[in-house]
C-alpha positions in Angstrom: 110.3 111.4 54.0 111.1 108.2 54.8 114.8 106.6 55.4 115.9 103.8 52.2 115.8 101.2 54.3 112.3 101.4 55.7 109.3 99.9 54.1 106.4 102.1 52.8 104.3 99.5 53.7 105.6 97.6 56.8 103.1 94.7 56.3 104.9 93.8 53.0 108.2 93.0 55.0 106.8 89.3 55.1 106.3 89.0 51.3 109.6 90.8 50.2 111.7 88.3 52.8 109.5 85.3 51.2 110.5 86.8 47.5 114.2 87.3 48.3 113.8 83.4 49.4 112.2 82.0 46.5 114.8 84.5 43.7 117.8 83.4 45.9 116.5 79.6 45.2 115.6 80.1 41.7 119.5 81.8 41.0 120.5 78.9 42.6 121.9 81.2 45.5 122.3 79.9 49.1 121.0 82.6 51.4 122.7 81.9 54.9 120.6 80.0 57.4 121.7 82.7 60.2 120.8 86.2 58.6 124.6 87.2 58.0 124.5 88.2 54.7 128.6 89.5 55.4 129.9 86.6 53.6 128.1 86.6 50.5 129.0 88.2 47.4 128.1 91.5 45.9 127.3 90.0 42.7 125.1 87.7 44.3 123.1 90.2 46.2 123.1 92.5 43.6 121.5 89.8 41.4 118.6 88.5 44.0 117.7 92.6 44.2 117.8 93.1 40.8 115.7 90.9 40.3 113.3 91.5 43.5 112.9 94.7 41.4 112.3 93.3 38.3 109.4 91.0 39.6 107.7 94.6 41.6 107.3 96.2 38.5 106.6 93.5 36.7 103.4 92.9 39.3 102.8 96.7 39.2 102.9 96.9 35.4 100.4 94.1 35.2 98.0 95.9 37.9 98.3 99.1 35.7 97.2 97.2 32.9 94.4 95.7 34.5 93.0 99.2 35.7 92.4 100.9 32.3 
């Protein structure tokens, strides 16, 4: 079994960093330009991967539906 923090997939590490990118920018959430994320806020973070999660099973719902 794999730990949390690693990817199933490690070829979808790309696409989840572009995600988290274009939900910070949508929440109107400045990501820092050097990778700390030490400074930001729980709530903020919280909110970018809730809603990272929201958006994967939104796409998975929508494949789902597509297969039957």
């Amino acid at each position: 079994m794999a730990n949390r923090k690693s990817l199933l997939v490690p070829e979808a590490r790309a696409a989840l960093e572009q995600m988290k990118y274009e939900i910070a920018q949508e929440l109107g959430i400045q990501l820092p330009a050097d990778g700390y994320y030490g400074h930001m806020t729980t709530y903020d973070m919280g909110s970018i991967g809730g809603s990272i999660t929201k958006r994967l099973v939104q796409i998975a719902q929508e494949q789902m539906a597509g297969r039957f």
